[in-house]
N, C-alpha and C positions, 0 to 999 in steps of 0.2 A: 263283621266280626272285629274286625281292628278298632271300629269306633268304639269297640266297647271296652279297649285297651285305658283309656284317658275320658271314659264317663261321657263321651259325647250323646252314647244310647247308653242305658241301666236296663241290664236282662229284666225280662217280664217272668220269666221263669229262671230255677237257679242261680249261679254267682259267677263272679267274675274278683277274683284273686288276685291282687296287686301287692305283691312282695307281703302277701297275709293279708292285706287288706280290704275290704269289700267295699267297690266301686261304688256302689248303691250309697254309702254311708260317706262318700267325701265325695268333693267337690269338682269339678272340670280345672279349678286352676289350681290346686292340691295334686289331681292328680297329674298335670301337664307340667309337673316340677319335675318330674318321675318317670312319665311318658314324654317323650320325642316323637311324633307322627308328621310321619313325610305323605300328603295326600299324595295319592295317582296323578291328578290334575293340578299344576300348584296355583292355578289363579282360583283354586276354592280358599286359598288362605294368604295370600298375597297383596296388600292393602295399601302399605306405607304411601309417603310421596317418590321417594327415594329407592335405589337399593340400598345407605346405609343405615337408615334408619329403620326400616326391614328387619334386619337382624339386630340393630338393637332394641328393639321393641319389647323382646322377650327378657332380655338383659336389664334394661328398666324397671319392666312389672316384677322381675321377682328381686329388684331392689338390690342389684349387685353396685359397688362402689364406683362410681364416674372414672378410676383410673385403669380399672381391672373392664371397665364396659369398652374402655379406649381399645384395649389391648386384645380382648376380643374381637373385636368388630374388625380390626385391621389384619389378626389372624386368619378370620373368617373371609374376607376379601382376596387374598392375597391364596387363600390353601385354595379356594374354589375359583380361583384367577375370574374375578368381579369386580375388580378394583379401577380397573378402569369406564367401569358403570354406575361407580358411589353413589354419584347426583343425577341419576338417570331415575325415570318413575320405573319400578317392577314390569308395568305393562309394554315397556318400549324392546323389552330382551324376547329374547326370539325362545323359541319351546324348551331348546336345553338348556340355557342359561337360568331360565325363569326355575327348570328343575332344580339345579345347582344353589340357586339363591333360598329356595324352602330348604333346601337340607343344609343349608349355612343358618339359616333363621332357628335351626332346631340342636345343630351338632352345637352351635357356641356355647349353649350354656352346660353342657356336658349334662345331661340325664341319665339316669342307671337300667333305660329300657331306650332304644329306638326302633322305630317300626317302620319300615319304608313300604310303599305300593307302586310297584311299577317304578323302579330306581332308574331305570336303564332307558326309559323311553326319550328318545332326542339325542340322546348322549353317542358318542362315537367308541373306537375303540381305547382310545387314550382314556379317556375321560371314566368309561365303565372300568381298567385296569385298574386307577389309582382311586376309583369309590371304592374297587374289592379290597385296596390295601389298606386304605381308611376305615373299612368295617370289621376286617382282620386285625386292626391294631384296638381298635374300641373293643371287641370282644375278647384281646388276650389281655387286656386292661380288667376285663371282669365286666363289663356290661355285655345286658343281653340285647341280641341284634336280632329281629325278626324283618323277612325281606318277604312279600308277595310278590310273585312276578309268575308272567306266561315265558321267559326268553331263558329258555333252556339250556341255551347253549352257556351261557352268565352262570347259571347253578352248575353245570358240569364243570366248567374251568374253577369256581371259586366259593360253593357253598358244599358243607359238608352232612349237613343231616338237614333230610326232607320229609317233610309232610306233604299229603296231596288230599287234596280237600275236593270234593266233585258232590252238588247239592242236599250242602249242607252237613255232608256228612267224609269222616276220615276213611279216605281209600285204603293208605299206607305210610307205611311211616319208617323210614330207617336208614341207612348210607347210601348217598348221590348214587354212586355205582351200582348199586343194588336196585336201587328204585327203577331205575332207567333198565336194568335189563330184565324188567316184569311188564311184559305184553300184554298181560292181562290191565295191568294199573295204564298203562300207557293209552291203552283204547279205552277203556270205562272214562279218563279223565280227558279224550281228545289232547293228548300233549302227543309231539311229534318224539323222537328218540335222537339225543346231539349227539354229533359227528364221534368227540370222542369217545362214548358210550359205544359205540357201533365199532370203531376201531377193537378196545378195551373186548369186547366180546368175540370178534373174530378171530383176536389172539388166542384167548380162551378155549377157542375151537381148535386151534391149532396145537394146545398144551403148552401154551405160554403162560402161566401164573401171572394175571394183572388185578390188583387190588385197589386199583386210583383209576381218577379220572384225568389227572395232572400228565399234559401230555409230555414233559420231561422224564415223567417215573414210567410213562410207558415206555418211553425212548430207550430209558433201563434195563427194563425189563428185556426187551428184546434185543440189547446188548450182549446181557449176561445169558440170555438166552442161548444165544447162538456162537457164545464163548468169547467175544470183544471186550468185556471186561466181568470180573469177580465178584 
């Protein structure tokens, strides 16, 4: 489905809508000004000799000016701490760094959609913390952020509207907390139920009013709950 985000695949049947546009009718590098696609795997897209020239790759082709590619590329280095692998080849980084270096090759040139698949895989808990806060800052910027992932526990801490998709077709669709406490969606799509989802509904049980999955707002909750604070 995501390939069909940036033209990689053109539906055989129906369309595919890009900010109005019908993917059929423009090009892969038209639309990959537009689209940002972070593969699952990133040595499907990982080529340069380098990690810096990696990321400016994309900076190049779409002809942005040698002082503003500078000032990227060293942004891009330094947010996703790669900078000490510039002149290392892409293949020499180990599974999460290699992640980190595709989603630097895609974030520098700022696109108006990003698409990640499997964001989290390799990555620690540092590392998946300041991606959530870097995808929270691109979407209260106005771009839209779409994430695939099976690590549930990643959507409970820091995604807020879910779709679940189980072959081919939409399970459900509507607020983390909500999704998560439909047993039904949860077995149809083999996804397990994260910790704080399970917390969040035992309160429920108890008549504690929890509407997040943010385990500070539960912390709240069951503050004001139990009369500690207002």
């Amino acid at each position: 489905m995501i390939r069909h985000f940036n033209g990689l695949i053109k539906p055989q049947r129906g369309c595919v809508l890009i900010d109005g546009e019908d993917t059929r009718e423009k090009s892969v590098a038209e639309l990959a000004r537009k689209v940002g696609l972070v593969f699952q795997n990133p040595e499907n897209q990982l080529f340069a000799e380098t990690v810096e020239k990696e990321i400016a790759f994309a900076l190049k082709n779409f002809r942005f000016p040698e002082d503003e590619i500078k000032r990227r590329v060293e942004w891009a280095l330094n947010e996703f701490n790669l900078a000490q692998y510039r002149n290392k080849p892409p293949f020499m980084l180990s599974g999460g760094e290699k992640k980190r270096l595709a989603l630097a090759s895609i974030l520098c040139y700022d696109p108006e959609v990003i698409v990640l698949d499997e964001p989290t895989t390799g990555q620690d808990e540092k590392q998946k913390e300041k991606l959530a806060q870097m995808l929270y800052s691109l979407n209260k910027r106005g771009k839209t952020v779409i994430v695939v992932t099976h690590d549930v526990e990643f959507v409970a801490d820091y995604i807020n509207d879910v779709v679940v998709l189980s072959q081919g077709r939409v399970l459900a669709r509507g607020k983390t907390l909500e999704i998560f406490s439909n047993f039904e969606v949860l077995k149809a799509s083999n996804l397990l139920q994260p910790q704080a989802a399970k917390i969040a509904l035992s309160l429920r049980n108890l008549g504690i009013s929890v509407n997040s999955l943010d385990i500070s707002e539960i912390k709240d909750c069951v503050l004001k709950a139990v009369g500690v604070i207002k």
